[in-house]
C-alpha positions, 0 to 999 in steps of 0.5 A, a space after each residue: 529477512 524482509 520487513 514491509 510496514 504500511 500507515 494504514 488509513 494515513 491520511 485518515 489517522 494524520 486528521 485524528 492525529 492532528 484534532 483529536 475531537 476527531 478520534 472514533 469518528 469516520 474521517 473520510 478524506 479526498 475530494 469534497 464535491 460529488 464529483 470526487 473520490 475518497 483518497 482515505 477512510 478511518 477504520 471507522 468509516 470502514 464499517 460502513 463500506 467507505 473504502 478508497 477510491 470510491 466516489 464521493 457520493 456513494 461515500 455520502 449515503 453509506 456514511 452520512 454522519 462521517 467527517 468529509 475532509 479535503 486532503 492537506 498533501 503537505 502534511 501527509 508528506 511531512 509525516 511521511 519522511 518522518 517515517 522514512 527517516 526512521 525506517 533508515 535508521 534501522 536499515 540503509 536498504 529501505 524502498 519506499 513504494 507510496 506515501 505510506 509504506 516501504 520494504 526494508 531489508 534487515 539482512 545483517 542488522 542482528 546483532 543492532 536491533 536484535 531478530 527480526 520479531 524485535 527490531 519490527 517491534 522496536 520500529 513500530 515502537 519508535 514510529 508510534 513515540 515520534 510520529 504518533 500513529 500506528 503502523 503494520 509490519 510484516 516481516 519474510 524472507 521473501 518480498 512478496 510475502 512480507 506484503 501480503 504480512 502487514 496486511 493480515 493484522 492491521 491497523 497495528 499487528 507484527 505478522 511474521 513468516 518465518 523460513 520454515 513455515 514459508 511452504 505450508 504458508 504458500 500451500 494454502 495462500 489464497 491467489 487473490 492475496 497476490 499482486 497482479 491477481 485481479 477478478 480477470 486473472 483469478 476467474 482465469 486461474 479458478 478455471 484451471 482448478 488453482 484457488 490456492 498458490 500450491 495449486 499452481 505446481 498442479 500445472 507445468 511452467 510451459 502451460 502457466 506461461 502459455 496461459 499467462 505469458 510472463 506472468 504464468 513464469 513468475 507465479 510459478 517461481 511464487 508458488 516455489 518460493 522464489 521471488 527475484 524482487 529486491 528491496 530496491 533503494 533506488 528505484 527510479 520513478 518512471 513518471 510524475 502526474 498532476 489531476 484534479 476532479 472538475 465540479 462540473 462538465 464544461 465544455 469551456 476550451 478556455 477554462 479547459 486550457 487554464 487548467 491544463 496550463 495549472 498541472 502542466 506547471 506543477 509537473 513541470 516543478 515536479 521535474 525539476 524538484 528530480 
């Protein structure tokens, strides 16, 4: 089995860890000018629209009264290979995809840590006493799955699907829950009738292909239960990025060039760190 756990909202939830004054309040993080762009929002915020990735601005009128913080990456990444260590010790196989979450594969950990449903309460138990955030876990015998399960009871569930149900819980999955289905593709899909993943066997792997290329190929395999992703714990990383948001338009080339010069050294020390 495949156990997928997200911090949801981490860097939202690390502020009101670390200042409690701060709980129940909406703590909006990311980029303090108007320029910026939220990097998180508390599940607060969230019931005003505040969403990741939206400007600033707009984060600003839906939310007035919320909490605007400036990220502090140190201590998310701190906390964050707290949670990786203790996903390790539960499971060597374990590939961490972002700051905030990571597949794990328990195949073989029974008779340590008990079922499946047990060692992903026994991991959001030990993640809650020594980081002191909540976490989601979705457990499947297919990666895929396993995503799309710690994001049906979040900020602090423990879904589950077991083999057997893993039909009847494809049948109906809507497409929009899949990765890789964005509004292009699920326009494209509605079109030929595929609301649901079951809906995909409506159609042969020839047409799916041709109307998708490799993509046709693997929703297919999705729809029949076949997912070749592992849970790879060496996956290399294929590039690393600096940016920032200027405060203001500026047509200043040597401004401009001490910028560059800013983030072409920080990718430069993020090289040598590999």
């Amino acid at each position: 089995m495949i156990i997928h756990v997200d911090m949801y909202a981490f860097f939202a939830s690390v502020e009101q860890l670390d200042n409690p004054e701060l709980k129940g309040k909406c703590v909006i993080v990311g980029g303090t000018s108007d320029r910026g762009v939220v990097a998180a929002s508390s599940y607060e915020a969230r019931k005003f629209g505040v969403y990741s990735a939206m400007p600033m601005y707009q984060a600003r009128q839906k939310c007035p009264q919320g909490v605007f913080l400036r990220p502090r990456g140190h201590r998310y990444k701190a906390l964050s290979q707290k949670v990786m260590a203790i996903l390790e010790s539960f499971s060597p196989v374990v590939q961490q995809v972002s700051i905030d979450e990571a597949f794990m594969d328990i195949t073989g950990s029974g008779a340590l840590f008990g079922s499946p449903c047990e060692t992903g309460l026994k991991i959001k138990r030990k993640v809650k006493d020594i980081v002191g955030l909540t976490c989601s876990v979705g457990i499947a015998p297919l990666k895929f799955l396993a995503k799309i399960a710690s994001d049906m009871d979040k900020p602090d569930g423990l879904t589950i699907i077991s083999p057997e149900n893993v039909p009847a819980f494809i049948e109906t999955l809507a497409v929009n829950k899949i990765s890789g289905v964005g509004k292009q593709t699920q326009s494209r899909l509605e079109k030929m009738g595929i609301f649901a993943l079951g809906d995909v066997n409506a159609h042969s792997q020839k047409i799916l292909v041709d109307q998708f290329g490799k993509y046709g190929q693997r929703l297919w395999e999705l729809a029949n239960g076949i997912d070749r992703s592992i849970v790879n714990p060496h996956r290399p990383v294929k590039s690393v990025s600096s940016e920032e948001t200027l405060s203001s338009d500026t047509l200043d080339v040597n401004f401009l060039k001490s910028v560059m010069l800013k983030h072409s050294e920080d990718v430069g020390r993020q090289l040598r760190e590999k």
